[in-house]
C-alpha positions in Angstrom: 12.1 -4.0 65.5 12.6 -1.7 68.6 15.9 -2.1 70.9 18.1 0.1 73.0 20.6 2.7 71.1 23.0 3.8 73.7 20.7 4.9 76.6 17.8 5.5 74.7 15.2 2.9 73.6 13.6 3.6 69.9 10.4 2.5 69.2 9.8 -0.2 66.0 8.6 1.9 62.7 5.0 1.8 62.3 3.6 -1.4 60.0 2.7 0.3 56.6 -0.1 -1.5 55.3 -3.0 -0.3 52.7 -6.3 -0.1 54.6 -8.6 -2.0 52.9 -11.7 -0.4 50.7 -14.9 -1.6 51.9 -18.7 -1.5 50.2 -19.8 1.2 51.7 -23.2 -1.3 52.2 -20.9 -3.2 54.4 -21.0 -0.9 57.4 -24.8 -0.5 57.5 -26.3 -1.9 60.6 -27.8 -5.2 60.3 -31.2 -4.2 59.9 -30.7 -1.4 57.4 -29.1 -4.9 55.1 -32.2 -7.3 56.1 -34.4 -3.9 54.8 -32.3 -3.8 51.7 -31.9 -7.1 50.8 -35.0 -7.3 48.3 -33.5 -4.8 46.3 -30.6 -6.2 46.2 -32.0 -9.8 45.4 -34.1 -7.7 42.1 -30.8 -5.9 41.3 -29.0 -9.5 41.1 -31.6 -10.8 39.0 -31.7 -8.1 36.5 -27.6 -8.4 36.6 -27.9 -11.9 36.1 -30.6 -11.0 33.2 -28.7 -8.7 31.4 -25.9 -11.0 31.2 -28.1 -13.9 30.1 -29.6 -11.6 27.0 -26.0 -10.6 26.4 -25.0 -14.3 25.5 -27.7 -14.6 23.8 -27.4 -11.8 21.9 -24.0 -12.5 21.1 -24.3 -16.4 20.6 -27.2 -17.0 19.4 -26.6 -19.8 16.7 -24.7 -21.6 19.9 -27.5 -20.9 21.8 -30.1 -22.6 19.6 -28.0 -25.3 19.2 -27.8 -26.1 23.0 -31.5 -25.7 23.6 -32.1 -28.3 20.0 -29.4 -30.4 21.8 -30.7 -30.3 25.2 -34.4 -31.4 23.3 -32.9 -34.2 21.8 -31.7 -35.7 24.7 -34.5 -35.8 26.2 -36.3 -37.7 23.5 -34.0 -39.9 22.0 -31.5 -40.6 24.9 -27.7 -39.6 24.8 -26.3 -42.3 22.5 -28.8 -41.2 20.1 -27.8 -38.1 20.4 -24.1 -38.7 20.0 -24.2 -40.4 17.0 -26.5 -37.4 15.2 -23.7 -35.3 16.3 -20.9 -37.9 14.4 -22.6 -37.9 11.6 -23.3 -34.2 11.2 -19.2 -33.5 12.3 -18.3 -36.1 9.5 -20.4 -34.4 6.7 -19.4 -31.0 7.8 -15.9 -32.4 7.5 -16.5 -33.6 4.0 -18.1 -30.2 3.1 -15.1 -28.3 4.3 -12.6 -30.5 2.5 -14.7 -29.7 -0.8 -15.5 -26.3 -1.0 -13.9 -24.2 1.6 -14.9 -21.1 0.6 -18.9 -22.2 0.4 -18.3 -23.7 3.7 -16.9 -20.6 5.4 -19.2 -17.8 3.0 -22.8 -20.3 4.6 -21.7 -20.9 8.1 -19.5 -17.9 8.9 -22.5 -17.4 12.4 -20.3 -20.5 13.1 -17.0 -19.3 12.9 -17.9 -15.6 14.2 -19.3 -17.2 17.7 -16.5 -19.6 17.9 -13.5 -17.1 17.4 -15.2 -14.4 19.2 -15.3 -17.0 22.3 -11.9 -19.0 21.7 -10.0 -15.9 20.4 -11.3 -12.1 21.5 -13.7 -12.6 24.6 -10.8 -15.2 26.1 -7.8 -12.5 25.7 -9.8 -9.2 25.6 -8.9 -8.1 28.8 -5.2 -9.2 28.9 -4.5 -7.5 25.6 -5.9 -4.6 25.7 -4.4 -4.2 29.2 -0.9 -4.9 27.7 -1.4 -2.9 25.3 -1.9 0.3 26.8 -5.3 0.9 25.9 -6.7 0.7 29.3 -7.2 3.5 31.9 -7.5 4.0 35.1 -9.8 7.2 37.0 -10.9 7.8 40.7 -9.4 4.3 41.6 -11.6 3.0 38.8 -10.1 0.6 35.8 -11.6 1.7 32.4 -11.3 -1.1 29.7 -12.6 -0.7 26.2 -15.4 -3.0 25.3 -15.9 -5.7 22.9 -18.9 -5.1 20.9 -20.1 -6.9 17.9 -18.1 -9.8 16.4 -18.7 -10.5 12.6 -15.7 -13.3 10.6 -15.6 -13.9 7.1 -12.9 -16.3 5.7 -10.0 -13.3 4.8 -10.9 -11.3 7.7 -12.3 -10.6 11.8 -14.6 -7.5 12.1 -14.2 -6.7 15.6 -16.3 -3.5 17.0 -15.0 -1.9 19.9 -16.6 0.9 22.4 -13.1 3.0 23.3 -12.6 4.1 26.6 -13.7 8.7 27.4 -11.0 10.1 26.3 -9.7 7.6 23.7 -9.2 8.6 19.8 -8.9 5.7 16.9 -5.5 7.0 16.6 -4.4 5.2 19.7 -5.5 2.2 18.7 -3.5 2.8 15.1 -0.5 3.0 16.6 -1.0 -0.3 18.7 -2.6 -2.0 15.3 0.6 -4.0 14.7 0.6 -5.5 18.0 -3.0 -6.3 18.3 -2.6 -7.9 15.0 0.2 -10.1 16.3 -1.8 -11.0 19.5 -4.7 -12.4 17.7 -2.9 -13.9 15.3 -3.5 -12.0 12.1 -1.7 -10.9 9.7 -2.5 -7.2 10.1 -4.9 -5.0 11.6 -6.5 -2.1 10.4 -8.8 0.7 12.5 -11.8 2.4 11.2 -13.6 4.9 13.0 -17.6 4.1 12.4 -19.0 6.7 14.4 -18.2 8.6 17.6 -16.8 6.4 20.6 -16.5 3.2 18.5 -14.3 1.8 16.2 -13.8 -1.3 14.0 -10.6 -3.6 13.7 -10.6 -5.6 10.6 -7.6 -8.1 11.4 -7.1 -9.8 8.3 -5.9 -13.5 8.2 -5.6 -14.1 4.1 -5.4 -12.1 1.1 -8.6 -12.3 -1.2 -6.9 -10.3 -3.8 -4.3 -13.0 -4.8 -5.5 -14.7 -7.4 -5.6 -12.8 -11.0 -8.9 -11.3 -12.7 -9.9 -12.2 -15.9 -11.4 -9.1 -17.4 -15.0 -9.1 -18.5 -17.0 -9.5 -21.7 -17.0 -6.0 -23.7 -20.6 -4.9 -23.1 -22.2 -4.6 -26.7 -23.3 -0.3 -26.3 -22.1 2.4 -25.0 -25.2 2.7 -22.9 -23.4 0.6 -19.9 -20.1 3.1 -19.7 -21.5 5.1 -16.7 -18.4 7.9 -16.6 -19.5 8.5 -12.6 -18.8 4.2 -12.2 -16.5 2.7 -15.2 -15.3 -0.9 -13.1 -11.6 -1.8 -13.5 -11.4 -4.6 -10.8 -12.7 -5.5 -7.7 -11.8 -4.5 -4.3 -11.1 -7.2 -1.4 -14.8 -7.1 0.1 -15.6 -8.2 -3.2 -17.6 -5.2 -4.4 -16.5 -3.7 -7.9 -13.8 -1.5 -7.8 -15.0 1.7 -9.9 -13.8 5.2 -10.9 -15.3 8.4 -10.9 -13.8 9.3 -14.0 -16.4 12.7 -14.5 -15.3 14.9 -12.0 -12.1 13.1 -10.6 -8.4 13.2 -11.4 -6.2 10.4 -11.2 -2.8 9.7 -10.3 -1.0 6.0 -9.9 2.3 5.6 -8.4 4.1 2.2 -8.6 7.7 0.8 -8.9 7.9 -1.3 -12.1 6.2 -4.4 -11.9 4.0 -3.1 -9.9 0.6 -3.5 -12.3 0.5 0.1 -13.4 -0.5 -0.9 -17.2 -3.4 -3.0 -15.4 -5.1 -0.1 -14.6 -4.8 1.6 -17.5 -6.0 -1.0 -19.7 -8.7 -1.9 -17.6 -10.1 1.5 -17.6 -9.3 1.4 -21.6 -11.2 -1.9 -22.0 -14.3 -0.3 -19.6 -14.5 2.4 -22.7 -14.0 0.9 -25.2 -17.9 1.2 -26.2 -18.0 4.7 -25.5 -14.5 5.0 -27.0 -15.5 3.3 -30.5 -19.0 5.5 -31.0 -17.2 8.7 -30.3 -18.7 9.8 -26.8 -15.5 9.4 -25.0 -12.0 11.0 -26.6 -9.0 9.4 -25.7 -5.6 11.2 -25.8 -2.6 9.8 -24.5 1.5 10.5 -24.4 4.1 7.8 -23.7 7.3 8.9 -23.6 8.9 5.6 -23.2 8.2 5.4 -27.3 5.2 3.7 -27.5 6.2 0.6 -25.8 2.6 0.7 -23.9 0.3 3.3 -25.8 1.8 1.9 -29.2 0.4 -1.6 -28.5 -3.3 0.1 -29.3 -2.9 3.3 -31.2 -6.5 3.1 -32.7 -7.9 4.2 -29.4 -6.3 7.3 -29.0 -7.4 10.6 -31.0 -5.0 11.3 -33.4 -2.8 8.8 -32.0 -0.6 8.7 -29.0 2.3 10.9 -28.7 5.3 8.8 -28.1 7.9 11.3 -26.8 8.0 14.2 -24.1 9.5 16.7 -26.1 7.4 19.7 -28.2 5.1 17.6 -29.2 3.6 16.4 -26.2 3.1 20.2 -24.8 1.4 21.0 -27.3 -0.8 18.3 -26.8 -1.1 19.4 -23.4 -1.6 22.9 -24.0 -3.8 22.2 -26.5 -6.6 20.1 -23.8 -5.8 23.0 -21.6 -7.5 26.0 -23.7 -10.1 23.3 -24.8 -10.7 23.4 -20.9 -11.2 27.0 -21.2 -13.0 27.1 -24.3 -15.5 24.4 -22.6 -15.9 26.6 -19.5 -16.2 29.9 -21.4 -19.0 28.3 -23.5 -20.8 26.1 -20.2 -20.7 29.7 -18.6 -24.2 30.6 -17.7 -25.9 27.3 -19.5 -24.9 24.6 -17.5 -22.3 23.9 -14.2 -21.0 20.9 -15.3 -20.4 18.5 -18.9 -23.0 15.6 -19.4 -23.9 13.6 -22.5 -26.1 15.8 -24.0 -23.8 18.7 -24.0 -22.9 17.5 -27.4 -18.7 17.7 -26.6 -16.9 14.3 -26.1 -15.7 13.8 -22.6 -12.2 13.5 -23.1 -9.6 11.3 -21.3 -6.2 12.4 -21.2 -3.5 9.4 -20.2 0.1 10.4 -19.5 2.2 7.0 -19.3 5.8 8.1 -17.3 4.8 11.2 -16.3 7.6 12.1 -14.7 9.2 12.3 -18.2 6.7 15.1 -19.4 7.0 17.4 -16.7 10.7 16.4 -14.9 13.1 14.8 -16.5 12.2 17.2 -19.1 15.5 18.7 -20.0 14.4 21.8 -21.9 13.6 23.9 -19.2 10.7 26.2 -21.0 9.7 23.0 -22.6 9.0 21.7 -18.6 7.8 24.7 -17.6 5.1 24.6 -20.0 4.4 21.4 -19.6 3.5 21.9 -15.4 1.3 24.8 -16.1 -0.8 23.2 -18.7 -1.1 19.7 -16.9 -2.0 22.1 -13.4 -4.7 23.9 -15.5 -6.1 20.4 -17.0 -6.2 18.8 -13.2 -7.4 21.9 -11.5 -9.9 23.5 -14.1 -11.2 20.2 -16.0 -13.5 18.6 -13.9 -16.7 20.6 -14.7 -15.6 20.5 -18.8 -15.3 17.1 -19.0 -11.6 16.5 -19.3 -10.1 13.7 -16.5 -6.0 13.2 -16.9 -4.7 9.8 -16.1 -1.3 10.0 -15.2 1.0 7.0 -14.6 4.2 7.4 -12.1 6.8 5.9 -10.7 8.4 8.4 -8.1 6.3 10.1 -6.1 8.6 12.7 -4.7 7.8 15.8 -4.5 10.1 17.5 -6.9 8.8 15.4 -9.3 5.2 15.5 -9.3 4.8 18.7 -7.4 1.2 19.2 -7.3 -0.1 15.9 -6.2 -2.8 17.6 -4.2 -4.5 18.0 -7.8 -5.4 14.6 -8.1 -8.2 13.9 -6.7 -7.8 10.1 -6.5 -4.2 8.7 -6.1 -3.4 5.0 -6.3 -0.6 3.2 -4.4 0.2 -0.1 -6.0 3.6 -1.8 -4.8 6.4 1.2 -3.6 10.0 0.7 -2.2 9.2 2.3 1.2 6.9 3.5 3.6 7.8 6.8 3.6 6.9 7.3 -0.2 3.1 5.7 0.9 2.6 9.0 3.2 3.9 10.6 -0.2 1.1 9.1 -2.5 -1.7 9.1 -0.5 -1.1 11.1 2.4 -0.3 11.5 6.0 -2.0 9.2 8.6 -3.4 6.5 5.6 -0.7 4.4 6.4 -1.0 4.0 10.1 -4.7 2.8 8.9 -3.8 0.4 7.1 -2.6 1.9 3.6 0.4 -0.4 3.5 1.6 0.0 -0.2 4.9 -1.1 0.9 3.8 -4.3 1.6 2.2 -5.3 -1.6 3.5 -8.7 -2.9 5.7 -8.7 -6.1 3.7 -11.8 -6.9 0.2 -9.7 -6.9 0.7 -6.8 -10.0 -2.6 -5.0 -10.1 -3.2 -4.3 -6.5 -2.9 -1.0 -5.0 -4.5 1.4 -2.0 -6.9 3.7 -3.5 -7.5 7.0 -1.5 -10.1 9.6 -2.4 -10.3 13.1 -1.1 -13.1 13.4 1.5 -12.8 10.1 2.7 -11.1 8.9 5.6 -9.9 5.2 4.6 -8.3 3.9 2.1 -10.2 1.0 0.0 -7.0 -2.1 -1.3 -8.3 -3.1 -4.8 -6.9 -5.1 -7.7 -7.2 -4.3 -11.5 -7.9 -6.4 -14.1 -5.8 -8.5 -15.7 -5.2 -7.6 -19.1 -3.2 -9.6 -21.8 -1.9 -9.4 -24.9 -5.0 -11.4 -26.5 -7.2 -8.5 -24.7 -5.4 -5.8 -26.2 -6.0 -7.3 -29.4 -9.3 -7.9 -28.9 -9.9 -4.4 -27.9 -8.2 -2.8 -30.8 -10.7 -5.3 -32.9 -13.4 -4.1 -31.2 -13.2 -0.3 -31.8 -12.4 -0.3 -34.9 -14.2 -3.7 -36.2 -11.2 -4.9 -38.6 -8.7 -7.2 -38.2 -6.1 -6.8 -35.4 -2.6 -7.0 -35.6 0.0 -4.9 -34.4 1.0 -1.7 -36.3 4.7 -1.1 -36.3 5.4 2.9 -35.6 8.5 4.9 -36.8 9.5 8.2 -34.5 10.1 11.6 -36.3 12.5 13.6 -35.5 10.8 14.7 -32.3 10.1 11.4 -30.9 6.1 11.6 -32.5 4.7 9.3 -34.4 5.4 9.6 -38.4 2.2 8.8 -40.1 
């Protein structure tokens, strides 16, 4: 307020207030709005149009349902009506209390309308705003759209359109507090095609229950080496190695469900495996305790230390890589069946034992360059390595980028997930860290070329199986063969 300083009078400060915006429509004359006004009535319809076909579009079981409901009560009078509805709740009820998962797999339109409405469409807007995934431009708020809704009992598949000038990896680094906000357990961004992405928030894990491995298939006409199955992955779809062409390292503390895949990928060859169209070699420096349990599978049998031995073994697949390539040279670019070699398969169990805690220094030195030559020469040969780990570092396997498949099943931290399958898989959703102690077999699979990683869980294999399997390749009884070590750790014969 004004008043009088000394002799002076000073005037008030000037009210600071925010003029407001008008439509610039407002400040026609009133004739210019009574010409107008058509248009605008057609451009309220079509609004009012586009948001009808909207609904519809994404509620369209619910919007059957009301128009059946609204017919019903017209012909058979609301108690009628009510009591249809009663009985359809109770038998629902009953269905759900029987078999969940049939209930959710046949009426998941059901549940992917109702979340969508109760869940995403009601907080949409106050999420992503708290978030920090909105933006604002010339005095405009950009919000990123919900698109398509679809919900299956484990998981919410939730498209989005992101804002101009958004990247998925925004959203990646906001995943774990989107997850909490819709009450998942986690949430994981894909990028499906320019400008939109895909949140899968999961709410239940469909890879906790054990697999049973399947029936030994009777040829070796069903091993396809471009699709030998080992398990399945969460969507349910088999999960399957590209064993021809492909190179494959598995990192995982113990416990972890390491021997899993190995066995299951054993148990997928056996046919080929027992009519002499896939070769199996194998070392297992920790003296047979895994290998040793089926040495009939193995050519020659498996090595059981890492000492001279075992690099020779190596070195030995490593000029049969050459030799293969020298003689493919200028007939064929790549092994296939009628090549007449066997593809072989060479499985390193503890490879960290072979080519680091090796502790004759030539001995290791050998052993690095022969295993580099197998993984970076023997794809078009037809020779695949298998190696088994459990520290990922580094200094210890130092030329992971060889592999061209690496599996994460259950590590002590995050950083050694960025270590196994690479920077960035992590923050989408590659969380090996997390795996259960309860769950051995699952892991995060990462190929080169692609983007995401797929979570999968191997068969599981017992003690029965490996029987069975040994009995199956070589058609005799099976019982354990007990093994003596030479001098060198091999096997004595």
């Amino acid at each position: 307020m004004g008043g009088v300083k000394g002799s002076r009078w000073v005037d008030p400060a000037p009210l600071e207030v925010a003029r407001p915006r008008l439509p610039w429509w407002t400040l026609l004359p009133w004739k210019a709005k009574l010409l107008l006004s058509p248009i605008a009535a057609a451009w309220v319809l079509v609004w009012l149009t586009a948001k009808a076909a909207r609904s519809i579009w994404y509620y369209p079981a619910s919007t059957v349902l009301g128009l059946v409901g609204l017919a019903l009560y017209g012909l058979v009078g609301g108690w009628w009506l009510g009591g249809l509805v009663l009985v359809l709740a109770a038998g629902t009820f009953v269905w759900w209390r029987q078999d969940p998962h049939g209930f959710y797999r046949r009426v998941r339109w059901m549940r992917t309308e109702l979340r969508r409405a109760s869940l995403y469409a009601w907080q949409w807007r106050t999420v992503t705003r708290l978030a920090g995934l909105c933006g604002e431009a010339r005095g405009r708020e950009w919000r990123p759209k919900l698109k398509r809704t679809r919900s299956e009992w484990w998981r919410d598949r939730v498209r989005v359109r992101m804002i101009p000038g958004q990247a998925p990896e925004q959203w990646e680094l906001r995943a774990s507090g989107l997850a909490h906000s819709f009450r998942a357990r986690s949430c994981r961004v894909r990028a499906v095609k320019p400008g939109v992405i895909e949140l899968d928030l999961v709410h239940a894990d469909p890879l906790a229950s054990a697999l049973p491995v399947p029936e030994l298939a009777a040829t070796d006409s069903t091993v396809d080496l471009r699709r030998v199955v080992i398990g399945r992955t969460e969507t349910g779809k088999p999960w399957a190695l590209r064993l021809l062409g492909g190179q494959y390292l598995t990192v995982g503390v113990q416990g972890a469900g390491k021997a899993s895949v190995l066995w299951s990928l054993l148990w997928a060859l056996a046919p080929a495996i027992r009519s002499g169209s896939v070769r199996v070699l194998g070392i297992d420096p920790k003296g047979g305790m895994e290998l040793g349990q089926a040495p009939e599978l193995f050519h020659g049998g498996p090595v059981y230390s890492n000492g001279a031995k075992a690099v020779e073994l190596l070195e030995s697949v490593a000029e049969q890589v050459r030799e293969r390539a020298a003689r493919f040279r200028g007939i064929r670019r790549g092994w296939s069946a009628d090549s007449g070699e066997p593809f072989l398969l060479l499985v390193l169990d503890e490879l960290a034992d072979v080519i680091a805690y090796q502790t004759d220094r030539k001995l290791k030195e050998r052993a690095q360059l022969a295993l580099q030559t197998i993984t970076s020469q023997g794809r078009a040969p037809g020779v695949a390595v298998v190696a088994l780990v459990q520290d990922p570092r580094k200094e210890i396997v130092p030329f992971r980028n060889l592999f061209t498949t690496r599996i994460a099943m259950r590590l002590d931290e995050a950083a050694q997930v960025d270590m196994v399958l690479g920077d960035g898989v992590r923050a989408r959703g590659g969380n090996a860290h997390e795996i259960p102690e309860a769950t051995p077999g699952v892991a995060w699979v990462k190929e080169d070329g692609k983007r995401d990683p797929v979570r999968a869980r191997a068969f599981h294999v017992t003690d029965t199986n490996i029987t069975e399997l040994r009995h199956y390749v070589t058609g005799s009884s099976a019982t354990v063969l007990p093994f003596t070590l030479d001098s060198d750790g091999g096997a004595a014969a």
